[in-house]
C-alpha positions as CSV (number, residue, x, y, z in Angstrom):
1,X,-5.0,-4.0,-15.9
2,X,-6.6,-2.0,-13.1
3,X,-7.4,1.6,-12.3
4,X,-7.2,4.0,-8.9
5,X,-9.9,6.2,-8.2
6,X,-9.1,8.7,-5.7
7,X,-11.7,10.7,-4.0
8,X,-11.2,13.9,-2.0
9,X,-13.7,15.3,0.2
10,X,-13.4,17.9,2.8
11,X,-13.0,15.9,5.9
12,X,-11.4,12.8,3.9
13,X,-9.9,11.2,1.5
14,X,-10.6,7.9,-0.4
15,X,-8.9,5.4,-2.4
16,X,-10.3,2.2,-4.4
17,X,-8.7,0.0,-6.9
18,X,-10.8,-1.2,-9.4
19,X,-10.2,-3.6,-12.1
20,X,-11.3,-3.9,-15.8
21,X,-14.6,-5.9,-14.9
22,X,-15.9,-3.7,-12.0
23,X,-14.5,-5.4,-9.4
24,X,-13.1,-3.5,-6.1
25,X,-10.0,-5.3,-5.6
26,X,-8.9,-3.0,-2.5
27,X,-9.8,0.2,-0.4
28,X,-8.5,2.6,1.8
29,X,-9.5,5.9,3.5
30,X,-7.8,8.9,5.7
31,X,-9.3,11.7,7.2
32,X,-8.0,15.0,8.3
33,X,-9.0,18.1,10.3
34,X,-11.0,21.6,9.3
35,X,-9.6,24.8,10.0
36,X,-11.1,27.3,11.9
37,X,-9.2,30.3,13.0
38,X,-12.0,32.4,13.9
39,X,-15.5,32.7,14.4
40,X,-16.9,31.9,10.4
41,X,-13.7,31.0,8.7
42,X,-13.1,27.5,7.6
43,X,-10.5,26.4,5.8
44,X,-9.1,23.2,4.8
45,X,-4.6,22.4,4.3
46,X,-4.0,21.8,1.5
47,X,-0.9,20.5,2.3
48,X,-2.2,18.1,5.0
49,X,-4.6,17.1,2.0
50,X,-1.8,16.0,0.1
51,X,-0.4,13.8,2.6
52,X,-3.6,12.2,3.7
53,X,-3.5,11.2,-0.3
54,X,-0.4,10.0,-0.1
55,X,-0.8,8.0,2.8
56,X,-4.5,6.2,1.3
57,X,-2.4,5.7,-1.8
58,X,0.3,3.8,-0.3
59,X,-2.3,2.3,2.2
60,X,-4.3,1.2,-0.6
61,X,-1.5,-0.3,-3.2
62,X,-0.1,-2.3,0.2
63,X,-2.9,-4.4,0.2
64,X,-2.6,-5.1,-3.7
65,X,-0.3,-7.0,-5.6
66,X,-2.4,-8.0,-8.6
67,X,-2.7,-6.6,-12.1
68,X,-0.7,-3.7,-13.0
69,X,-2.2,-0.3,-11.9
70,X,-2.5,1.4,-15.6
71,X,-4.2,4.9,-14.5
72,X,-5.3,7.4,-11.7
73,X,-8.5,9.5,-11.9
74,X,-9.0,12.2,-9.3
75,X,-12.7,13.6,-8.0
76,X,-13.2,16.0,-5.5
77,X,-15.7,18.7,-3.6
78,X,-15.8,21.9,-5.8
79,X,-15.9,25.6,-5.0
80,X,-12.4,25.4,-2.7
81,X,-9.7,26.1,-4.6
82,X,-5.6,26.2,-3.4
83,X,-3.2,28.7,-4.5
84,X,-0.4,28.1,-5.6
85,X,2.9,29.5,-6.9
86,X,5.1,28.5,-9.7
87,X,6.6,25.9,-7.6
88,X,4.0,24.2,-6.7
89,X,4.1,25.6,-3.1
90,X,0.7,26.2,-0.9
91,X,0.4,29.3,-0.1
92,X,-2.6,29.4,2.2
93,X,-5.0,27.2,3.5
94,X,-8.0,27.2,1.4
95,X,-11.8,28.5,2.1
96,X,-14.5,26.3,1.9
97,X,-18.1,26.8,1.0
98,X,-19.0,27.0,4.1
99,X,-16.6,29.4,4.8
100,X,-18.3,33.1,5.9
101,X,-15.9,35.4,3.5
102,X,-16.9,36.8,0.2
103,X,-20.7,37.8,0.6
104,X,-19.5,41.6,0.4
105,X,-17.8,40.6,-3.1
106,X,-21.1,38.5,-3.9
107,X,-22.7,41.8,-3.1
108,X,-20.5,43.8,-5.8
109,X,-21.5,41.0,-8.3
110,X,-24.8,41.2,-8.0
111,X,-24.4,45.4,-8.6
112,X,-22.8,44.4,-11.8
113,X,-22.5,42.3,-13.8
114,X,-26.0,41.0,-11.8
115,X,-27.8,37.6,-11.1
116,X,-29.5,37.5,-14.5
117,X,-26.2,37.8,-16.4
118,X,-24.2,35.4,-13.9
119,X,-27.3,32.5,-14.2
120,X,-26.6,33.4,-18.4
121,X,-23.1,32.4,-18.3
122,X,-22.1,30.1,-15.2
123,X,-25.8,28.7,-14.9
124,X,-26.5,29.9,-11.4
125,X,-27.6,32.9,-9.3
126,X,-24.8,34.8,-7.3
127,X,-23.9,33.2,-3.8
128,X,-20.8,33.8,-1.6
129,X,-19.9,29.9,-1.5
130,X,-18.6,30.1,-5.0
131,X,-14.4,30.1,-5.5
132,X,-14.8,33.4,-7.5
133,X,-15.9,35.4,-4.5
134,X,-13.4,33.6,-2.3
135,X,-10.6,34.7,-4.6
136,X,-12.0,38.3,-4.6
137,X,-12.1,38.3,-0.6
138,X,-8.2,36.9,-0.9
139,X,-6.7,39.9,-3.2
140,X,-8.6,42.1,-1.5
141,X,-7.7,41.2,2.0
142,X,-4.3,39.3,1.0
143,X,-3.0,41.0,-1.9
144,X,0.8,39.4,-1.5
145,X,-0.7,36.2,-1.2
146,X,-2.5,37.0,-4.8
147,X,0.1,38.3,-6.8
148,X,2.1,35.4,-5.9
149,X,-0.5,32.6,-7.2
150,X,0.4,31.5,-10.3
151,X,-2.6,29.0,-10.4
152,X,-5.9,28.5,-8.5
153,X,-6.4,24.7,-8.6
154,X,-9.8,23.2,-7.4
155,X,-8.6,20.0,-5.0
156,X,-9.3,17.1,-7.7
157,X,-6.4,19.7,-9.7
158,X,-4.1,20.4,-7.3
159,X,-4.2,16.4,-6.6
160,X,-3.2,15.5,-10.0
161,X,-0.7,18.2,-10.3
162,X,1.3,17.1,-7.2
163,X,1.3,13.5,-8.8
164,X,2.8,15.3,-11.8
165,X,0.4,15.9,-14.2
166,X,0.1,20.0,-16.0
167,X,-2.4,22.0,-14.6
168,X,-6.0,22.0,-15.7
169,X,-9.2,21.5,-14.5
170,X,-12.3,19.8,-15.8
171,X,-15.6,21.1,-16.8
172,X,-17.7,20.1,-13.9
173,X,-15.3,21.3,-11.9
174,X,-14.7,24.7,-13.4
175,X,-18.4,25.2,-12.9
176,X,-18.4,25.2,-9.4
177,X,-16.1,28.4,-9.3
178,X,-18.8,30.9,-11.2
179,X,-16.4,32.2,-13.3
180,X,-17.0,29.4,-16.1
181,X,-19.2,29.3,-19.6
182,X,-21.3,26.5,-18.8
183,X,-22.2,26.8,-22.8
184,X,-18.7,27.9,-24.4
185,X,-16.8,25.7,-22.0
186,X,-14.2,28.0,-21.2
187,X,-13.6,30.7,-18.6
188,X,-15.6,33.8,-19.0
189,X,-13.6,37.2,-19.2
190,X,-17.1,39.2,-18.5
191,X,-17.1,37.6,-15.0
192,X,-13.3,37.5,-14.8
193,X,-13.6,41.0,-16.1
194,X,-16.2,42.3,-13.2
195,X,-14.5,40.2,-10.6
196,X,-11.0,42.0,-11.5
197,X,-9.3,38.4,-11.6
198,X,-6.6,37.5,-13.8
199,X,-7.7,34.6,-16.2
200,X,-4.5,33.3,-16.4
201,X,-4.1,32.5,-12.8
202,X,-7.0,29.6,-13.5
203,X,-5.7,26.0,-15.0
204,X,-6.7,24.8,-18.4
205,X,-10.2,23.6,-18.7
206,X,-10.2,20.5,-20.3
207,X,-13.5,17.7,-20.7
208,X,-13.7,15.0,-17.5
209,X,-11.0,11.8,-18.4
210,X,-8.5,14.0,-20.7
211,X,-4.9,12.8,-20.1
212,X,-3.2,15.6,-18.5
213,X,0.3,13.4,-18.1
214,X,2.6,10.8,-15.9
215,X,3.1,10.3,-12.7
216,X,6.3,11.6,-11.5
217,X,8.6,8.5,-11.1
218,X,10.1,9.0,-8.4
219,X,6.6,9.9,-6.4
220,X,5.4,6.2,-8.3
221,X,8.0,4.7,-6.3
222,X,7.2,5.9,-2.9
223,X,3.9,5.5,-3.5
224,X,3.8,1.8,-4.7
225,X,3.1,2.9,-8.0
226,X,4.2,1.8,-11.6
227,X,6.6,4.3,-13.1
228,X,4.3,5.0,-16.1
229,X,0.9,5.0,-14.1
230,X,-1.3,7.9,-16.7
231,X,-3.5,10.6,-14.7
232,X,-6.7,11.8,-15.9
233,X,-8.9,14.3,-15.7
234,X,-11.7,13.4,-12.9
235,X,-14.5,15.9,-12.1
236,X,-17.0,17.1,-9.1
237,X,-17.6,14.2,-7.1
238,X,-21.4,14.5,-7.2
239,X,-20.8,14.3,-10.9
240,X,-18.7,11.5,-10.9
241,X,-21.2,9.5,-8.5
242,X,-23.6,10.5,-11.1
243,X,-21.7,8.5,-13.7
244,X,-21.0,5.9,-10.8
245,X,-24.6,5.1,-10.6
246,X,-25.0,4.9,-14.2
247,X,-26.5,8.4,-14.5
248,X,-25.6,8.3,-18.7
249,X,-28.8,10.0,-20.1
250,X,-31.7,12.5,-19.1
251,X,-34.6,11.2,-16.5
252,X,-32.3,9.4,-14.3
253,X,-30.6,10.8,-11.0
254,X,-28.9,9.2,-7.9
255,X,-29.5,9.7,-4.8
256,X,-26.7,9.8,-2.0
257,X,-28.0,8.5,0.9
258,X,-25.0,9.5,3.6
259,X,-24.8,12.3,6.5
260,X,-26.2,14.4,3.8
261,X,-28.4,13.4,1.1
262,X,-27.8,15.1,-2.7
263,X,-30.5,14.0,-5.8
264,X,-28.0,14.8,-9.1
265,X,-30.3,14.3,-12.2
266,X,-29.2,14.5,-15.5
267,X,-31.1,16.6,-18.8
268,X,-29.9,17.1,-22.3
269,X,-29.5,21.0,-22.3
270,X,-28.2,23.7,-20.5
271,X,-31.0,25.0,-18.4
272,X,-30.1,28.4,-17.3
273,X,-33.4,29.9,-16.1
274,X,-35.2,31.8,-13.3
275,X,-36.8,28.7,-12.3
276,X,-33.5,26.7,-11.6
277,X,-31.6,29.6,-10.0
278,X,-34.6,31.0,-7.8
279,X,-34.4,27.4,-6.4
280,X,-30.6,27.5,-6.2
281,X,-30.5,24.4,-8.7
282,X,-27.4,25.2,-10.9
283,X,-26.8,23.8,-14.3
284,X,-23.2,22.2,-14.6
285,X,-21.7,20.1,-16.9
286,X,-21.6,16.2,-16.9
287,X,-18.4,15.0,-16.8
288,X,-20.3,13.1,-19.7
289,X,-19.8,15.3,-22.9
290,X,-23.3,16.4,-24.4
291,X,-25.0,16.0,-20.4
292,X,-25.8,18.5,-17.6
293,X,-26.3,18.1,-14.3
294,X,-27.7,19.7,-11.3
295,X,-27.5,19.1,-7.4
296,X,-30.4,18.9,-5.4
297,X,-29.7,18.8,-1.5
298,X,-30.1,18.8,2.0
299,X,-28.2,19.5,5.0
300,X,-29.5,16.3,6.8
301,X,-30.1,13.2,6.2
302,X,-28.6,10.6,8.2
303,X,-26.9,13.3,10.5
304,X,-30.5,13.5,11.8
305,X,-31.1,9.7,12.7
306,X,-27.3,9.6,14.3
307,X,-28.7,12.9,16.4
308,X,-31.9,10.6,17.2
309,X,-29.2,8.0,18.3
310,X,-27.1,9.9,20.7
311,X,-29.4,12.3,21.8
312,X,-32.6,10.4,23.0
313,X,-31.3,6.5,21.0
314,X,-29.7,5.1,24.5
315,X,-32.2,1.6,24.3
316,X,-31.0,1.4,21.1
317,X,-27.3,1.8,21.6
318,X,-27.5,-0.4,24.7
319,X,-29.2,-3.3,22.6
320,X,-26.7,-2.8,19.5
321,X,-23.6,-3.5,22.2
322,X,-25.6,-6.8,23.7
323,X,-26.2,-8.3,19.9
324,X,-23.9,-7.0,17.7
325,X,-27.1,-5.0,15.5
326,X,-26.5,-1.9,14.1
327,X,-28.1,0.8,15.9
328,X,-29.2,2.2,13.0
329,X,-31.0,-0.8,11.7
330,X,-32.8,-1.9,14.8
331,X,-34.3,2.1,14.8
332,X,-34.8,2.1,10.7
333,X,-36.6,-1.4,11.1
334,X,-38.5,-1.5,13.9
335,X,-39.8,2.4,13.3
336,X,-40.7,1.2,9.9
337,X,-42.5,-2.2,10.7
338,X,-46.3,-0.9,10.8
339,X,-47.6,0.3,8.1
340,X,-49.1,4.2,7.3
341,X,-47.6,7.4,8.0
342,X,-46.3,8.3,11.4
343,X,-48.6,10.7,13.8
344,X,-45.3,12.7,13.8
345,X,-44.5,15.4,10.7
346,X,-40.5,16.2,11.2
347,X,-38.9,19.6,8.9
348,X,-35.5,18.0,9.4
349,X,-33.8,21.8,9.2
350,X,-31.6,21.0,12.1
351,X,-28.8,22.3,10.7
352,X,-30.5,25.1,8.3
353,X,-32.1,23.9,5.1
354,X,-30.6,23.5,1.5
355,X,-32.4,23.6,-2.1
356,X,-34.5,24.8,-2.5
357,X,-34.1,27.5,-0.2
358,X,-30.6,27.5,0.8
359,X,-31.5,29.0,4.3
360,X,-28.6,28.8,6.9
361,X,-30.8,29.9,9.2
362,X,-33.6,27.3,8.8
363,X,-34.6,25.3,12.1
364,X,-36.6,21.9,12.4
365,X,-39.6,21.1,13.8
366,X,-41.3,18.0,15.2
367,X,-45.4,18.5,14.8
368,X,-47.7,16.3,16.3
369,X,-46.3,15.1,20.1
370,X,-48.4,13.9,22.8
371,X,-47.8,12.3,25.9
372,X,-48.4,8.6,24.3
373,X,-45.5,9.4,21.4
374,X,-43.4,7.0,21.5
375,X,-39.7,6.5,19.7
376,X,-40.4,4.6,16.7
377,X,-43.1,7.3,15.8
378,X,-40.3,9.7,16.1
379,X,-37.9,7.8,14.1
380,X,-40.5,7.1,11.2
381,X,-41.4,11.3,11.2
382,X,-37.4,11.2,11.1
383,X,-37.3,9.2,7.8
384,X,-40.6,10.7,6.5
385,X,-39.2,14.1,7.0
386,X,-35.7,13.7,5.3
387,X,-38.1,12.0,2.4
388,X,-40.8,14.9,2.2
389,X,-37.6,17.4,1.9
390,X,-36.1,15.6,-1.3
391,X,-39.8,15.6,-2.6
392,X,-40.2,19.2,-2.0
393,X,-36.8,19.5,-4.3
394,X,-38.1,16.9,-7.1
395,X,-41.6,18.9,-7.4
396,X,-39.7,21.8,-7.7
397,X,-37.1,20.2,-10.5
398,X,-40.1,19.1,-12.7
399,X,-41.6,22.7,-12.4
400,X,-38.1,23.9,-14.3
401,X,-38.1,21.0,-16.7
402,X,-36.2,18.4,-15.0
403,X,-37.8,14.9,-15.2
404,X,-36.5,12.3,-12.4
405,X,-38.1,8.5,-13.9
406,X,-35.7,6.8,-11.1
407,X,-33.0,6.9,-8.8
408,X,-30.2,5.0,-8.2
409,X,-29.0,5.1,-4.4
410,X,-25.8,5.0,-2.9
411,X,-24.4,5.8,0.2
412,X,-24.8,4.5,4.4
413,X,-28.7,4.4,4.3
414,X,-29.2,2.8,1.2
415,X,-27.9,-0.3,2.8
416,X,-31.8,-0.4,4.6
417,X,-34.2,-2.4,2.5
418,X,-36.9,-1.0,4.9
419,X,-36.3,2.6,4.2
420,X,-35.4,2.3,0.6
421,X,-39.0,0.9,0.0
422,X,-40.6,3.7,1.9
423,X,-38.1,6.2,-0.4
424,X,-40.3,4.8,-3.5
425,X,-43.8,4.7,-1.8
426,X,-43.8,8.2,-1.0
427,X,-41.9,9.7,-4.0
428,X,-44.0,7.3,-6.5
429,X,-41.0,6.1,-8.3
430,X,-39.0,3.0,-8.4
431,X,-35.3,3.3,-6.2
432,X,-32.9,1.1,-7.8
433,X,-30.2,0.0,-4.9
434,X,-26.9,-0.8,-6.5
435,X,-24.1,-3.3,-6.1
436,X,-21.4,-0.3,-5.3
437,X,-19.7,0.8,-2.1
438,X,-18.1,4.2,-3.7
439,X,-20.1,5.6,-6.8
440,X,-17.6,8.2,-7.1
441,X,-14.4,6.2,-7.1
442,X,-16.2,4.2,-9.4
443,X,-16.9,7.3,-11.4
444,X,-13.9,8.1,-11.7
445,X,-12.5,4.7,-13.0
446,X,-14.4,4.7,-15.7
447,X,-13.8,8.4,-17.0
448,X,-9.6,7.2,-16.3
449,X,-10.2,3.8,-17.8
450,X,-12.0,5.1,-20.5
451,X,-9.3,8.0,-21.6
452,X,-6.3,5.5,-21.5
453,X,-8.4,2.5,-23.6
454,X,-9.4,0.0,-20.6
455,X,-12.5,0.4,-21.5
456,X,-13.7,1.3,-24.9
457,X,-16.4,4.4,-24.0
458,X,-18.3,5.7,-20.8
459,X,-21.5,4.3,-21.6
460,X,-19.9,0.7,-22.1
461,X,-18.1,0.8,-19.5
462,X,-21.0,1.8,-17.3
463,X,-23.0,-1.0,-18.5
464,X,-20.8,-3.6,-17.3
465,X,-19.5,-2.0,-14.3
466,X,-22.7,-0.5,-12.7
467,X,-24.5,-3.2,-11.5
468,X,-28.5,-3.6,-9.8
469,X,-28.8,-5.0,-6.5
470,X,-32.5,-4.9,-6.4
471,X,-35.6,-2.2,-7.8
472,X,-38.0,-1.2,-5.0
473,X,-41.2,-0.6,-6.6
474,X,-43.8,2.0,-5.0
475,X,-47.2,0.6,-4.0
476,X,-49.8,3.0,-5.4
477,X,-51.7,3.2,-2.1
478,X,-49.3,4.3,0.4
479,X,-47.9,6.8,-2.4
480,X,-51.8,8.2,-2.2
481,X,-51.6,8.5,1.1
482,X,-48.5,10.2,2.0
483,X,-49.3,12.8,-1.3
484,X,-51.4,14.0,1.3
485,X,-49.2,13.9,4.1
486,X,-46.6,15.7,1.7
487,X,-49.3,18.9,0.9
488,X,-49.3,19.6,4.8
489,X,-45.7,19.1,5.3
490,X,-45.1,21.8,2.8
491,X,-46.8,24.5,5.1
492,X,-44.3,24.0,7.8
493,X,-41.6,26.0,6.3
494,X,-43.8,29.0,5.8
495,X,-45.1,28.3,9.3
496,X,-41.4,28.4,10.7
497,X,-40.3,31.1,8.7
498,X,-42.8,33.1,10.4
499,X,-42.2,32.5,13.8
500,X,-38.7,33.3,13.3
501,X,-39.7,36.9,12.1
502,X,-41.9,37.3,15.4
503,X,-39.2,36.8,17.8
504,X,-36.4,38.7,15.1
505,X,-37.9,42.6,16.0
506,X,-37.0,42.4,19.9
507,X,-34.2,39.4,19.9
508,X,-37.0,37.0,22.0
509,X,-38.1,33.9,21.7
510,X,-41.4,33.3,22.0
């Protein structure tokens, strides 16, 4: 008996088949295209979404013919959500976070009902990102398109309703629209109220793995499915990576080391204070019951070595082609092979700067050049930077309570022995590198397998599925060394921020 994870992000999709001991017994993955039609709107199809799905479905269950697929959970991005009517019909693409519309509605929110009562129910300050101003923006600005929703769906929803199961949504999910009760579980009619959104244009909210249903058989059919597959409630894919990793109890966190890179500890309480939403950390529910989570994250992470790479990396890309090396891991290891810090200190803002500043306007810096800099000192102050960043958002996390005693990495990166060691010298903490290509889908399989009785609880089943590939330890002298390194680095946002506000007054550059 086997599960199907499926995992929707915003420029793809993912599908893994995973059976009752943890094995991946196939995987499959589509992508599709952003929408932008206009300076500061992006938008994602919905509908395209749901046929990149069911292509990586069919994809995937092609290349399996083993035990009987019993269930399907669904994770996904948050904040986005897709409207649509009582047939089940899109009826517009949907906004992403990213997306420029709704800061006048954020605006209105903060005027009333304000950022102290938001953080009190939803656990985090006001921003525009969140699906409750998007929805404001939308009746507002497309009223016929709002009186005809009869549901806004976040995408792990919407997925799961076109596959035929009701419409709800799940707890970690429903956080990421601001207009849940992180504490009362259920959507808020003070914010709804404020807002001037109808409550019952939102789905059910209902805890990660509940079984919302059957798949549709004659979908099952085109889709190389069993007729009596059972669909579950999924949750955010951070969260379900969380649980993935084997994030099941308060002082551990993993780390996703991919374009980005996102820290997601987990504590024992709801944490809704100043000190988490002045740093932009919001409290949101595990899609473990009696467990919160937050997201800690940057903007770069490995989008800043494949900009080393294609930018000033030609010696490296021309040596990959002539042995078959992967770019990345002849810069990672031969910019890591000395030992000590590099000359170089990088703020890897390059594409603005996350927690705990969530600055769009952020830009990087690279301290420290001379003529004699070479490009493994560059690539090291590249690694060292992206590092320094997270520790910047752990310091801050342990100043509002949350303790991280180790991380468990995932993603592209954490493939580099090198760099993983360097992760736990400079933050002082063992990384633990597991045996998992997709934390989420994996996530995902256990909260499905779990709600249909493969496996007989969470914390069970992420025991025997989540396993260690090996603990990097951190070597007490080099942490020493780079604690100093980190207290200058932590000047170089100040220092940036002002230059920027010398050269704002006129519009120069200095």
């Amino acid at each position: 008996m086997s599960i199907l994870g499926l995992d929707i992000g915003t420029s793809g999709c993912k599908a893994t088949i995973v059976a009752a001991d943890g094995a991946v017994l196939a995987e499959a993955s589509r992508e599709y295209a952003l929408v932008s039609p206009q300076p500061g709107w992006e938008e994602l199809d919905p509908d395209l979404v749901w046929t990149q799905v069911q292509a990586v479905i069919g994809q995937v269950t092609a290349a399996y013919r083993d035990d009987k697929i019993r269930t399907i959970g669904v994770s996904s991005f948050g904040e986005a959500v897709v409207a649509v009517d009582r047939h089940g019909r899109v009826l517009c693409n949907s906004m992403l976070y990213i997306d420029s519309r709704g800061r006048e509605e954020a605006d209105k929110l903060r005027n009333d009902p304000g950022d102290t009562r938001v953080l009190a129910i939803a656990g985090t300050y006001i921003q525009p990102m969140f699906s409750l101003c998007k929805i404001m923006w939308l009746k507002e600005h497309r009223p016929e398109i709002y009186r005809q929703t009869w549901k806004f769906l976040l995408f792990a929803d919407f997925i799961l309703f076109r596959l035929g199961a009701r419409p709800a949504t799940d707890y970690s999910l429903a956080a990421r629209t601001m207009a849940f009760d992180i504490r009362q579980k259920d959507w808020s009619d003070e914010l709804l109220d404020a807002a001037g959104i109808d409550r019952e244009k939102f789905a059910e909210p209902v805890p990660s793995g509940t079984l919302l249903g059957k798949i549709e058989k004659a979908l099952a059919g085109e889709l190389g499915l069993p007729g009596d597959v059972i669909l579950a409630a999924g949750g955010h894919d951070q969260a379900c990576a969380a649980l993935g990793a084997g994030v099941v109890r308060p002082g551990l966190a993993v780390d996703g080391l991919g374009s980005t890179e996102c820290i997601t500890p987990a504590f024992a309480r709801p944490l809704l204070t100043p000190a988490m939403a002045s740093n932009h950390f919001a409290c949101v529910p595990h899609v473990l019951p009696g467990l919160y989570v937050t997201y800690a994250f940057t903007f770069t992470g490995g989008s800043l070595l494949k900009w080393f790479r294609d930018r000033l990396g030609l010696p490296y890309r021309l040596e990959s082609e002539k042995s078959g090396i992967n770019a990345y891991t002849l810069m990672i290891e031969r910019a890591l092979a000395s030992p000590g810090p590099s000359p170089i200190l990088v703020l890897p803002h390059f594409a603005g700067a996350a927690t705990p500043y969530m600055d769009a306007g952020a830009q990087g810096l690279m301290a420290g050049l001379t003529i004699d800099t070479g490009p493994e000192a560059m690539i090291r102050g590249i690694l060292e930077g992206i590092t320094f960043e997270i520790m910047v958002n752990v310091e801050k996390l342990a100043g509002a309570g949350v303790i991280i005693e180790s991380l468990a990495a995932v993603g592209g990166l954490a493939r580099s022995e090198p760099f993983l060691q360097l992760k736990a010298d400079m933050m002082g903490i063992p990384v633990t590198r597991l045996r998992v290509s997709e934390a989420g889908t994996l996530g995902v399989a256990i909260l499905a397998g779990t709600a249909c009785g493969v496996f007989r609880s969470h914390h069970e089943a992420a025991a025997g599925l989540v396993r260690t590939d090996r603990v990097f330890a951190p070597d007490a002298c080099r942490h020493a060394q780079y604690q100093e390194r980190f207290a200058t680095y932590k000047k170089l946002y100040p220092l940036m921020q002002e230059l920027r506000q010398e050269k704002q007054p006129h519009g120069r550059t200095p």
